[in-house]
N, C-alpha and C positions, 0 to 999 in steps of 0.2 A: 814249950816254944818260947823262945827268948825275947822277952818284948821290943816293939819297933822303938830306933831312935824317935830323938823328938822331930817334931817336922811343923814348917809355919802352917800356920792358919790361912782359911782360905778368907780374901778377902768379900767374895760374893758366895753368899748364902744361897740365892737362887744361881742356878745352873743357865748359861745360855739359852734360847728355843732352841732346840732339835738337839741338845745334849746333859750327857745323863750326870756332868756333874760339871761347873766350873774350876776345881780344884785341880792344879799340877801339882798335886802331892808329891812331895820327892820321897825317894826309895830308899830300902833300905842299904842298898850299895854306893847311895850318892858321895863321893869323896867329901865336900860341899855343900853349908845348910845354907842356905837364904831366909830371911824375913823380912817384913815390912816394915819402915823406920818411919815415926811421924817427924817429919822434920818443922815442925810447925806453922805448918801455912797451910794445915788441911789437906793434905793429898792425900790422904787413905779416904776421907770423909768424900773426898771428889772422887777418886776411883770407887767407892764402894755405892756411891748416886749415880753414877754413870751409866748409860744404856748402854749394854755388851750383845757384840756381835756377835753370833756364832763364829768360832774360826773353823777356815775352812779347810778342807782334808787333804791332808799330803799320803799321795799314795808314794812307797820306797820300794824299787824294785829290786827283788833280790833271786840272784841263779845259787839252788842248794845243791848240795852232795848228797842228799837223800832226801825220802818225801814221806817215807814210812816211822812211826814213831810207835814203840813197843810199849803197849802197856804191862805193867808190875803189878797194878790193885787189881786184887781177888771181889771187887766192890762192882765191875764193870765188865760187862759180857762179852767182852770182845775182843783182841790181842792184838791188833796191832790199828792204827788210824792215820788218817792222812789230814793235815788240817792246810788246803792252798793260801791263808794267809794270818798274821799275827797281827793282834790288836783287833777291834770290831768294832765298826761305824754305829752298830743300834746302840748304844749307850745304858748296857743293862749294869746298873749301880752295884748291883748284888754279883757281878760276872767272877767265878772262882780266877778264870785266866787273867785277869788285871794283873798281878803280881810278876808274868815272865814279861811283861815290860821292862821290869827294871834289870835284867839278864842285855837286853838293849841299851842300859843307862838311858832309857826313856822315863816316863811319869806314867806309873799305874792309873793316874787318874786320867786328867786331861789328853795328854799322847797316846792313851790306848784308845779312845773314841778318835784320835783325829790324823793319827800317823799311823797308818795300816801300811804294811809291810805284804807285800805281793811275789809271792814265789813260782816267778815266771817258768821256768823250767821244771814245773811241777809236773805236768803230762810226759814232759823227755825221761825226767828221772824214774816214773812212775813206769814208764813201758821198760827199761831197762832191765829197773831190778825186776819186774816179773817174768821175764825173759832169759833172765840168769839162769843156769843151769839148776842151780841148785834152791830156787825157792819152790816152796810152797805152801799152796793156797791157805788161807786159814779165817776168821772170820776180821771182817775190818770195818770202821766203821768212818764216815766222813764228814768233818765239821763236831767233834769232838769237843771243843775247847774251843772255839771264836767258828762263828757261823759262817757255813761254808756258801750262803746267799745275801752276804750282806751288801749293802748298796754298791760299791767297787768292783763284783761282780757282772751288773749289768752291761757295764763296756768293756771288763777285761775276760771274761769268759774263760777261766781258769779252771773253775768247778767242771763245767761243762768237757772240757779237755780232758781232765781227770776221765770222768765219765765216760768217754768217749774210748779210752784206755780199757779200761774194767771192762766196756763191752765189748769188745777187740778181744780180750780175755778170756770172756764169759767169765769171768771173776765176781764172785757175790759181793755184796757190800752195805749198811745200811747206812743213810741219810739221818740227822738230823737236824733240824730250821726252825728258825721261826719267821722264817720269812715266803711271803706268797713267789717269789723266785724260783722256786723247785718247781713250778707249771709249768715253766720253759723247758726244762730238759723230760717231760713226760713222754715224746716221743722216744727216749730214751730209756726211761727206766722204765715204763712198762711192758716194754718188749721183755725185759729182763726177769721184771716181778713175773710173767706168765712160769717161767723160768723154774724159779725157785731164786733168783737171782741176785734181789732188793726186794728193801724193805724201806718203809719211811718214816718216822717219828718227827710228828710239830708240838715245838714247846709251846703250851698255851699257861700262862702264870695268870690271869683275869680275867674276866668278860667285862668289868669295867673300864670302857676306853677312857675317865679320867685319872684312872690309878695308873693305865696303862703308857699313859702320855709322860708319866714323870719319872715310871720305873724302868721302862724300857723304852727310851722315847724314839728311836727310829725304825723301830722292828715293825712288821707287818700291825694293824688293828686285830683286836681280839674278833671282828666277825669277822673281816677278812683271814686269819687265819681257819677260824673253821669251816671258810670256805674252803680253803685248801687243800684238809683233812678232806671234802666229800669229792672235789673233783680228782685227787690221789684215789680215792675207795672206787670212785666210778668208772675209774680208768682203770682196773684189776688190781693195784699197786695196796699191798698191805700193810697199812698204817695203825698206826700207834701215836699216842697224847704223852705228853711228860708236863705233869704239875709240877714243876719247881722253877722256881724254888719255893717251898713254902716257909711263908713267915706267918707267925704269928699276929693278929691282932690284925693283921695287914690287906692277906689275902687266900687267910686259912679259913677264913668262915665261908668262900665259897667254894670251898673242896669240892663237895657234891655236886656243884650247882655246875662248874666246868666239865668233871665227867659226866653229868646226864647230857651237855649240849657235844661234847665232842663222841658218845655214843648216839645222840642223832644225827649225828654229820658225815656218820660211817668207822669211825676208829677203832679197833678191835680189839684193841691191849691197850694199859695205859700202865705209869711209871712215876714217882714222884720222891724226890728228895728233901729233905730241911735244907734248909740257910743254913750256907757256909761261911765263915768269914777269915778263910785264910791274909793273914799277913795285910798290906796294906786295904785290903777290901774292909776291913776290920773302920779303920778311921773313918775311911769313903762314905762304909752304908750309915753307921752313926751321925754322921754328919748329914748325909742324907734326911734322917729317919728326923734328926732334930728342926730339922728345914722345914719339911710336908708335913710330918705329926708330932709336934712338942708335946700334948697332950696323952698318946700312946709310946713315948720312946720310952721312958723306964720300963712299964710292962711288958713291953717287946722283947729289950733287951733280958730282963729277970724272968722269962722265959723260955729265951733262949738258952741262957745258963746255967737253967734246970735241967735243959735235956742234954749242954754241953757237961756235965759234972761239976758247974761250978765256975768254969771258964768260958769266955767269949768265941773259942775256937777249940774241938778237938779231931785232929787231924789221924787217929787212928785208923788201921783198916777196921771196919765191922761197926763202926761208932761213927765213920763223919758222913754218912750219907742218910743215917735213919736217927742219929741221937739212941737217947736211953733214958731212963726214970719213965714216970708216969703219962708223962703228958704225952712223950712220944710214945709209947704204946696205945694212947686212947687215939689219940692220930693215924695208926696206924690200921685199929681196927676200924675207925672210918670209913680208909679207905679201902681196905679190906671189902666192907659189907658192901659199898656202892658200887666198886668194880663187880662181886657175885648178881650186886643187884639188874644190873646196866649189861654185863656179858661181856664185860672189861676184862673179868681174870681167865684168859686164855693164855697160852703159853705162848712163846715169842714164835715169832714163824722162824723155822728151822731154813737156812737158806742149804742149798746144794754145792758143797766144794768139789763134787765130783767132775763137773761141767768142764773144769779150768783146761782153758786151751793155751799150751805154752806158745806162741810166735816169736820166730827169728826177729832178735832185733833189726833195724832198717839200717842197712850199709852207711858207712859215714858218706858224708859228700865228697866228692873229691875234687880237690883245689883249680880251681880254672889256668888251662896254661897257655902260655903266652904263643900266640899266632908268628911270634917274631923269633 
């Protein structure tokens, strides 16, 4: 991987409240480098004392040409996904999708937590192409890459449209969130899980809500999510835990301790990846890591670099979701033994493509005419 240009320094070390970094890192496509100039009269020392506001979220509305996105990695179970918007309000530092911001000429950092991009015509396109003559079903998954319940959800109801779609379909599909959101559409998806239909997965990366407040600072709380997990179990809907990302030194040592609570909360399977640090997330989390823990950042990083081969990132298929050398194998058998311990290592639930109900797309409207 060819290393990023240079790019300025953030002038605040600590991030906003309710955001997961202060930095507008610019991107690697930026035509355009900016930095801070002391011009001698203290303004960076004044901007850098300064109480910073959260800034607040611009939702961008966008109508796509499609809503289906095909997966290529042999790494991911599932072939095609639908993600209803780009960029994500929870502010998770370590987030792999930061980087297709800058495809936007936005800022992986700061713009991805606060310029979310809403794919209004996600339910019109979505009933379309299943309706096509010529698709079929195959397994899909929703909220793949930027959480498909993040705050912007609540009043745009996009997810839920999607959903809405799928069951209109009987089209299987699984969820994944980390956010208590997905309660809302249960009347929904567990008509479906009876089904075969859905499945759900909640990222839980913590139980500690103050690691959880700086790593992921908008997303559900760590009990609050494994509330989620048991009212999803209780409701028929089978669910599944994704420990990641794991980092070391950070919020590897409660591996265990995550899957015993999200196996009493009802989750059936569980799933976990290493820390990734594709492309600009690479700067973000270090800077991160040196903000909250000056103390563990070297050993964090030397690490990571153990199980990357030596590099801070290795983007291979078969190498960037588990690492390699030693340490990721002791990691692995970890989680190995807790999942046999707990009743975690069951097989995914097999959803049913057989269900799939093609329907006629809905007639266009036709244009109102004139009485005159």
């Amino acid at each position: 991987m060819p290393p990023l240009p240079p790019v300025a320094q953030p002038v605040h070390l600590q991030p906003p409240k309710g955001r997961g970094t202060g930095w507008a890192i610019q991107h690697r496509f930026a035509a355009q480098r900016r930095e801070g100039f002391d011009d001698g009269w203290g303004t960076l020392d004044q901007q850098a004392s300064a109480e910073v506001l959260p800034p607040a979220t611009q939702v961008i509305e966008q109508r796509v040409k499609s809503i289906l996105t095909g997966n290529e990695s042999p790494d991911i179970p599932f072939d095609l996904s639908i993600n209803p918007y780009r960029g994500c309000e929870h502010g998770c530092i370590y987030c792999f999708a930061r980087p297709t911001h800058s495809y936007l000429n936005l800022s992986p950092g700061l713009d991805f937590e606060t310029r979310i991009v809403a794919k209004v015509n996600a339910a019109e396109r979505l009933r379309a192409t299943l309706a096509a003559p010529g698709y079929e079903p195959v397994l899909l998954n929703l909220g793949s890459a930027t959480d498909a319940y993040q705050p912007v959800e609540r009043h745009l109801g996009i997810t839920r449209a999607v959903i809405e779609v799928l069951s209109e379909f009987q089209h299987p599909f699984s969820v994944i969130t980390k956010s208590s959101g997905v309660e809302r559409d249960l009347d929904l998806i567990a008509p479906m899980a009876a089904q075969r239909l859905a499945a759900a997965y909640v990222s839980i990366t913590t139980l500690d809500p103050a690691l959880a407040r700086i790593l992921e600072p908008r997303a559900a709380s760590p009990q609050r999510r494994l509330q989620t997990v048991r009212r999803l179990a209780d409701a028929g809907v089978p669910v599944g835990v994704s420990v990641s990302p794991v980092i070391p030194f950070i919020n590897e040592p409660e591996l265990e301790h995550i899957l015993e609570a999200a196996a009493e909360a009802g989750a059936r399977s569980a799933f976990s990846i290493v820390l990734r640090l594709p492309w600009e997330v690479n700067p973000l989390f270090q800077q991160w890591l040196q903000a909250h823990f000056p103390e563990r950042a070297a050993r964090v990083m030397a690490r990571l670099r153990e199980m990357r081969g030596g590099r801070d990132n290795d983007a291979r298929f078969g190498h960037r979701m588990t690492g390699q050398g030693v340490w990721a194998q002791l990691l692995r058998q970890r989680f190995d033994k807790a999942c046999a311990r707990l009743g975690l290592n069951r097989e995914r639930v097999e959803l049913d493509l057989t269900r799939f109900a093609r329907a006629a797309a809905p007639p266009p409207v036709p244009a109102q005419q004139s009485l005159f």
